[in-house]
N, C-alpha and C positions, 0 to 999 in steps of 0.2 A: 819648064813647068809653069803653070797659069798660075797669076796671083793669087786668085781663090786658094787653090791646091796649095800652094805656099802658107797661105791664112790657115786652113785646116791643119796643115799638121801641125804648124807653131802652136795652135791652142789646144791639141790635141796633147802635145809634149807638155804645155803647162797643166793640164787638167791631171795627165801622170804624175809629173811631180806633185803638185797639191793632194793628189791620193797615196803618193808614197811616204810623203811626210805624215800624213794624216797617221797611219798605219804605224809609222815611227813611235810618232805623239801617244800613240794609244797601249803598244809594247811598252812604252816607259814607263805608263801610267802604272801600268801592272807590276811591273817589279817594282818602283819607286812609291807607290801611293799617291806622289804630289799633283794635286789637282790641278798647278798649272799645265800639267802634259793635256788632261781633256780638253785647254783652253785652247790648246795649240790643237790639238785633233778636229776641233767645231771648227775652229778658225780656215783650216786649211781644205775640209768638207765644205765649209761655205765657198771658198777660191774655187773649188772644181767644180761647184755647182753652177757659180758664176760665171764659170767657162761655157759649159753646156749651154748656159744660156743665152749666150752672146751666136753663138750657132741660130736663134732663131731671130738675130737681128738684120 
């Protein structure tokens, strides 16, 4: 496998995880109230966005 293709799915798995966290962060919120879960949900929306964007580097 080509190092690109290696790069892509590495950031592709991190961009999953910061969406799956984010989705965690945001269930909690809901049962728990406590506003740090959104902090954690924005936080981990921004990492996966981050990712995406390192694609147009």
């Amino acid at each position: 496998m080509s190092r690109l293709a290696q790069r892509i799915i590495k950031e592709f798995q991190s961009i999953n995880v910061a969406l799956e966290r984010a989705v965690l962060s945001w269930q909690k919120f809901e049962r728990t109230d406590d506003e740090l879960y959104v902090d954690s949900a924005a936080l981990n929306l921004q990492g996966a966005y981050n990712g995406v964007e390192r694609f147009s580097k």
